[in-house]
N, C-alpha and C positions, 0 to 999 in steps of 0.2 A: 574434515576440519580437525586439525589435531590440536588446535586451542580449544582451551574449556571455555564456554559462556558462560555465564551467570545469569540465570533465571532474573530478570527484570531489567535488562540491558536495556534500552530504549531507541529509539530511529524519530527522526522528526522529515516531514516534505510540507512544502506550502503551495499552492500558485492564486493566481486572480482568476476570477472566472470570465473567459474573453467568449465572445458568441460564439464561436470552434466548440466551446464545452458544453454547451447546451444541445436540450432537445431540439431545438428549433432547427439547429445547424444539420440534424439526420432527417427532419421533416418540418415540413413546412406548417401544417396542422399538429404540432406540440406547442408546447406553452417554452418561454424561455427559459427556464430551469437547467440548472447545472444535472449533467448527464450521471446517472450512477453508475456506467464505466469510466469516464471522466474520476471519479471517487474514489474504485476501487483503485484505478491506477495511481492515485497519489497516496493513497495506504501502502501499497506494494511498495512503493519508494520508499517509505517512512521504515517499512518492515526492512527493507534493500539496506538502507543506513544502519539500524539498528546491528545487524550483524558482519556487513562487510569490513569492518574493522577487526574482527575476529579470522578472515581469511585466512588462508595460506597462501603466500603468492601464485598467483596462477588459477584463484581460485574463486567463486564469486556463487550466490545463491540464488536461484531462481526458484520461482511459485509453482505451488503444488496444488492448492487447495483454496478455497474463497468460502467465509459464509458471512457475507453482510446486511445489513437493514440500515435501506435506505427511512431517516426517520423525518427527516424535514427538508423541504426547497427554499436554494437558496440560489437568486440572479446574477445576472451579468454586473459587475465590479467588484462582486463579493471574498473574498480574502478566503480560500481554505486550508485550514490546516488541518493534516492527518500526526498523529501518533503511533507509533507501536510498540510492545512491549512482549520480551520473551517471555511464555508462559509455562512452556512446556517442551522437552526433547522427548522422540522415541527412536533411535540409530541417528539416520541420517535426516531427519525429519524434527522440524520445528516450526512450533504456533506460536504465533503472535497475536497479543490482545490488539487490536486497534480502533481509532474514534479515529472521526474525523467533525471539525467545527468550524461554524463561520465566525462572524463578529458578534452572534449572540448567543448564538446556541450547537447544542450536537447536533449532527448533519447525518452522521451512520456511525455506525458500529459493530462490531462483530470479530472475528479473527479470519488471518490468512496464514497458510502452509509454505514452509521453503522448504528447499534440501539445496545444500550444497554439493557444484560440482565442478571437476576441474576444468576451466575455459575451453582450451585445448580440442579434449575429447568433447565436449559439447558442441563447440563450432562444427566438428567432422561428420556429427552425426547430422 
């Protein structure tokens, strides 16, 4: 990335939570609860947003690194939104703060890891 970011650039992702997202949908014996990969994946979008505008054409970020807490369940119709927020560069390496919320409260939190790389040579490998 040859654009400079700015330390607190932001990304936003949303979805509903459709039975696909929950536990129930991996097992039978779970409770309906929105899935905590279901979660981290809508952080990672939110982290995805926050910096893809920084790109270079041809260029795009992908995840390095995950450390979230799952902190409350939330059902099927439930509205999530994740946040991200740049917190930190080291090279080619950046964290992002993220939450993610339903319609009353925080749902997880924690940061996730990108690095950008050029499409290209990613698809090849």
């Amino acid at each position: 990335m040859a654009k400079l970011i700015p330390i607190g650039v932001r990304g936003e992702a949303s979805q509903m939570v459709e039975f696909k997202h929950t536990l129930t949908a991996h097992h039978p014996d779970l409770p309906p609860v929105y899935s905590t990969p279901d979660m981290i994946r809508v952080m990672e979008i939110a982290a995805f947003h926050a910096l893809q505008p920084y790109c270079e054409e041809g260029e795009i970020t992908v995840g390095t690194a995950i450390n979230i807490e799952n902190r409350a369940a939330c059902g099927i119709g439930a509205k999530v939104t994740a946040q991200a927020a740049l917190e930190a560069f080291d090279g080619r390496f950046y964290t992002l703060r993220v939450t993610a919320r339903d319609d009353l409260r925080e749902i997880g939190r924690g940061t996730v890891g990108r690095a950008a790389v050029k499409l290209e040579t990613f698809r090849e490998k």
